[in-house]
Each structure stands twice: as structure tokens, then as C-alpha cells.
C-alpha positions as CSV (number, residue, x, y, z in Angstrom):
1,X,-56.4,138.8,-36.2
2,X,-53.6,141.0,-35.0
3,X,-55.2,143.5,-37.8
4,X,-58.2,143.5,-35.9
5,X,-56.6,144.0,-32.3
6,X,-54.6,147.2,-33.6
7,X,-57.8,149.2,-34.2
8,X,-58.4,149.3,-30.1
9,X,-55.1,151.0,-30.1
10,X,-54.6,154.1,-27.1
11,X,-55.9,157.2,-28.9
12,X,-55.8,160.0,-26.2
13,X,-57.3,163.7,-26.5
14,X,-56.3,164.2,-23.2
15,X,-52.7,163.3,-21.2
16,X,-52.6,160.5,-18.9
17,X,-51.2,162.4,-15.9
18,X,-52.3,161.9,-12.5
19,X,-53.4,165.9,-12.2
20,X,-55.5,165.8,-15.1
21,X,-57.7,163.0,-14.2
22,X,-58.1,164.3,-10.5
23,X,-59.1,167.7,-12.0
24,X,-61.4,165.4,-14.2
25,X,-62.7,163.8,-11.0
26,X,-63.1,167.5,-9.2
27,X,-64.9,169.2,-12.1
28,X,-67.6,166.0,-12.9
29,X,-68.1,165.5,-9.4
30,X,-69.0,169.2,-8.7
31,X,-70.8,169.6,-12.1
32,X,-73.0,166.7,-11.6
33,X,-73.6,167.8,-7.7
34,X,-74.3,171.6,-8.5
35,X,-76.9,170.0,-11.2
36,X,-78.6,167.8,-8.8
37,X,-78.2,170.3,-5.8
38,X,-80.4,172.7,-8.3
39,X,-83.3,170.7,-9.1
40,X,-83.5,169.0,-5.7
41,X,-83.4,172.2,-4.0
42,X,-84.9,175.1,-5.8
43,X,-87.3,172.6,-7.9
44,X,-88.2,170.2,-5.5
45,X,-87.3,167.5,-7.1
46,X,-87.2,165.1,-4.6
47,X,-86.3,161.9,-6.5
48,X,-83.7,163.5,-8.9
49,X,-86.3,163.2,-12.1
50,X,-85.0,166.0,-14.1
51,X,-81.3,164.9,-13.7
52,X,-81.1,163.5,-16.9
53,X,-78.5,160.9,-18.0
54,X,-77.1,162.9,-20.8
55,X,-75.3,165.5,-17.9
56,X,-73.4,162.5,-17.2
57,X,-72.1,161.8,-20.8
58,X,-71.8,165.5,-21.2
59,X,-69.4,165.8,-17.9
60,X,-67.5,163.2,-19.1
61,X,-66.6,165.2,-22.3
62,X,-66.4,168.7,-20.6
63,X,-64.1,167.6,-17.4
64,X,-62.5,164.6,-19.0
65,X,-62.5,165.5,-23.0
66,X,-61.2,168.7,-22.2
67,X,-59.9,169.4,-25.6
68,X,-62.6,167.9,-27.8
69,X,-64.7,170.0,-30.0
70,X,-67.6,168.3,-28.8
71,X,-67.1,169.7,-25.5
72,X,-66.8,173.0,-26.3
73,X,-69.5,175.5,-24.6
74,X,-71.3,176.0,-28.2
75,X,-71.5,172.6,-28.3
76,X,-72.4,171.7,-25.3
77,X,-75.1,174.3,-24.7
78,X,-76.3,174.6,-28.3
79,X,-76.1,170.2,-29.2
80,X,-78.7,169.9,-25.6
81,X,-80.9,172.8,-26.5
82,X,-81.7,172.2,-30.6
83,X,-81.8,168.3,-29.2
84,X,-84.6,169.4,-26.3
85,X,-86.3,171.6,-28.7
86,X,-86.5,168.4,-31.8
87,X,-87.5,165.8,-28.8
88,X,-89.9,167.7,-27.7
89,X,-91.8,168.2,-31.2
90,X,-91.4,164.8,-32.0
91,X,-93.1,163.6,-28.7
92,X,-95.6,165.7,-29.5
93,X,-96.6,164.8,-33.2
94,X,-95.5,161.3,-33.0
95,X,-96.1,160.1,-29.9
96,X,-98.7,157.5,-30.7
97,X,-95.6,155.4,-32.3
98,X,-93.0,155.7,-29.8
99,X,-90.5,153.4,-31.7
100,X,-90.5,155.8,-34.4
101,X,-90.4,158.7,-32.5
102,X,-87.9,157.3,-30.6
103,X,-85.4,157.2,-34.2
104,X,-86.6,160.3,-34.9
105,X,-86.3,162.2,-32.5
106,X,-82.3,161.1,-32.3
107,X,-81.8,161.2,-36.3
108,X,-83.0,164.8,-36.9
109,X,-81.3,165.9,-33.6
110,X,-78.2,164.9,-34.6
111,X,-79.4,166.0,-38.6
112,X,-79.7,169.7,-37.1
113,X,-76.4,169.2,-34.6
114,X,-74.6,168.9,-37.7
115,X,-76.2,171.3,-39.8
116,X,-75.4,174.1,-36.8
117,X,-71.8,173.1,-36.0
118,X,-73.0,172.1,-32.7
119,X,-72.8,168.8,-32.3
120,X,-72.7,167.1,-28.7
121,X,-73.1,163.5,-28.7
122,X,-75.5,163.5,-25.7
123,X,-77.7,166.1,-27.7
124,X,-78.8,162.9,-28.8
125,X,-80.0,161.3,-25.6
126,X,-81.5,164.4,-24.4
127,X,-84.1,164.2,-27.3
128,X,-84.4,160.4,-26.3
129,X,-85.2,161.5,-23.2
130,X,-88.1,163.7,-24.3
131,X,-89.5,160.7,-26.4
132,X,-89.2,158.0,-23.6
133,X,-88.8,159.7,-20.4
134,X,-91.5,159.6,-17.8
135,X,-94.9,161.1,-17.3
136,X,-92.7,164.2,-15.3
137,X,-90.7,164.7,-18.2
138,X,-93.5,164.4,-20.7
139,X,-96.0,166.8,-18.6
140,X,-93.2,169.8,-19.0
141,X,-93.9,170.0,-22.8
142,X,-91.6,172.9,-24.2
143,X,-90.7,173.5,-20.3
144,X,-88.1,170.6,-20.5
145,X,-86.3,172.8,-22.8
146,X,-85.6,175.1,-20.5
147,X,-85.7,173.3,-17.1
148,X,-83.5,170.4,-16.9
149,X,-82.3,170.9,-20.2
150,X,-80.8,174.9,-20.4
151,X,-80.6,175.4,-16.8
152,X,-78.2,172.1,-16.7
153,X,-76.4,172.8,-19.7
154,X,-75.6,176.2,-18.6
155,X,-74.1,174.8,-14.7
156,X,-72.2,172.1,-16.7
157,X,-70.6,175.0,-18.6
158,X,-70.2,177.5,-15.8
159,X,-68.4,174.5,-13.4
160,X,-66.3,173.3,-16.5
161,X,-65.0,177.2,-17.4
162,X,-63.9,177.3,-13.2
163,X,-62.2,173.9,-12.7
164,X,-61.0,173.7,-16.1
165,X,-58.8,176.8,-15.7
166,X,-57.6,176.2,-11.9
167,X,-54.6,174.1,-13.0
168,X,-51.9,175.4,-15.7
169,X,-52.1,172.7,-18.2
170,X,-56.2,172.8,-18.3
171,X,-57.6,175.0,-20.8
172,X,-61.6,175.5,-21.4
173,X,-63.1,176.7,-23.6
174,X,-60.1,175.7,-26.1
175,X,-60.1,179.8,-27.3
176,X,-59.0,180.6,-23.8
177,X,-55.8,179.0,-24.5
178,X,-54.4,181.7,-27.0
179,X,-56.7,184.9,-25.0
180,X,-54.7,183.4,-21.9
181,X,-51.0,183.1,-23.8
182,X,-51.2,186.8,-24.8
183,X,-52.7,188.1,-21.9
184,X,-50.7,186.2,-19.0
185,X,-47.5,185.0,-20.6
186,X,-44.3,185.5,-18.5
187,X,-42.6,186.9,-22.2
């Protein structure tokens, strides 16, 4: 039993320091607000539709999973955009069986993630979210590619790449840590 127990043990990308999780807190907050702000605002979007739930996993990796290679921009953008593009297809020529669709839609997302380095583990709702979503979601076709999915993707990033390099001891993207050591050492 206690060999079962040890497997939850604390394994931490990020440090547990009281700055890093308000930074966390800053960068998801704005992220998530700038998203919503967007499609409420210049898509009149009233009810928050194309705010899909996969921003909310992907902000948790890009403000709070800092370091991760899943977060990182090619990830990011590239995982939601191949996902879009695969959900969309499979909606399309498999709709009339939506549990298989469903599978999928999420297998060969994550099939193609893989194949393109650009894995993002809510690439795989986003392609959910084409199978299942609602008649809004459906009725955009290829559109949802681009609007939620790119437009969102692409305000995740441009938030994350701000906040992220306010503080000292946040780096994002993770190559900015070396351009920023030889460009703005103290040495």
C-alpha cells in the first residue's frame, strides 16, 4: 500500500513560490479575459459560445506550466490549429456516428500532434469540441479553425510572452531564457 501512495509523490515543473503563482494568477486571468473580451466584443458573441474550454487547460499550461514543452508557443498554436483542422474533417465525414467521431477526431489529433512535434494536450479537446460542440460551433465549418480556434490560440500566446517575462525568474518561450542571458546579463 505504501508502494501505491508514493506514486502521488510532488513532482513540480514549476517552483512553489508565492510570486510565481500570483504571476500564474495575473497571466490566466488576463489571458482568459482578453479571449472572452474578443469574441464578446468584436464577434458579438453575447453568450461566450466560442470561448472554448480547451483556452482554459491551455492557460493553465502557458501561465502555470511555464517551463513545459507542451506549453511552448509551437505547441500551443500548432497542437489547437492541426486539432481544429482534424475535428473539423471528422465532423464533417463522420458526423452521422458521433461516438466514433468523437474517438476519432481526438486519436488522429493527437496521431498528427505527435507526428509534428506539436503536441498540446488541449489540442485534443479542441477537436472534441468540433465533433460535439453546438449547432454555433458546427455552422462555422473550417471557420472554427480560424475563429475561436487561431485567433485564441494566438491572444493566449501574445498574453503568456508579456506576463511571463515581467518578473526575473519567469521565462517564456523557454528559448528566451538563453537570447535573454547573452543579451541582458550583468557579466
Amino acid at each position: 500500500m505504501k508502494t501505491f501512495f508514493k506514486q502521488f509523490k510532488k513532482i513540480n515543473s514549476e517552483p512553489l513560490e508565492k510570486a510565481n503563482i500570483i504571476w500564474s494568477w495575473i497571466g490566466s486571468f488576463l489571458g482568459i479575459l482578453a479571449i472572452s473580451y474578443f469574441h464578446q466584443d468584436f464577434l458579438d458573441d453575447k453568450d461566450l459560445t466560442l470561448v472554448i474550454g480547451s483556452f482554459g487547460a491551455s492557460a493553465v499550461l502557458v501561465y502555470g506550466a511555464v517551463n513545459s514543452p507542451l506549453a511552448q508557443p509551437r505547441n500551443l498554436v500548432g497542437g489547437h490549429i492541426l486539432s481544429a483542422i482534424i475535428g473539423v474533417i471528422s465532423f464533417k465525414l463522420f458526423s452521422g456516428n458521433i461516438l466514433f467521431c468523437s474517438a476519432f477526431a481526438v486519436a488522429t489529433s493527437i496521431l498528427f500532434m505527435q507526428l509534428t512535434l506539436t503536441l498540446h494536450p488541449p489540442g485534443g479537446a479542441t477537436a472534441l469540441i468540433a465533433v460535439i460542440g453546438s449547432n454555433q460551433i458546427h455552422d462555422l465549418g473550417f471557420l472554427y479553425v480560424l475563429v475561436p480556434v487561431t485567433s485564441g490560440a494566438f491572444i493566449l500566446l501574445a498574453i503568456a510572452v508579456i506576463v511571463n517575462n515581467i518578473p526575473k525568474h519567469r521565462h517564456y518561450p523557454e528559448s528566451l531564457k538563453d537570447y535573454n542571458k547573452k543579451w541582458f546579463s550583468d557579466e
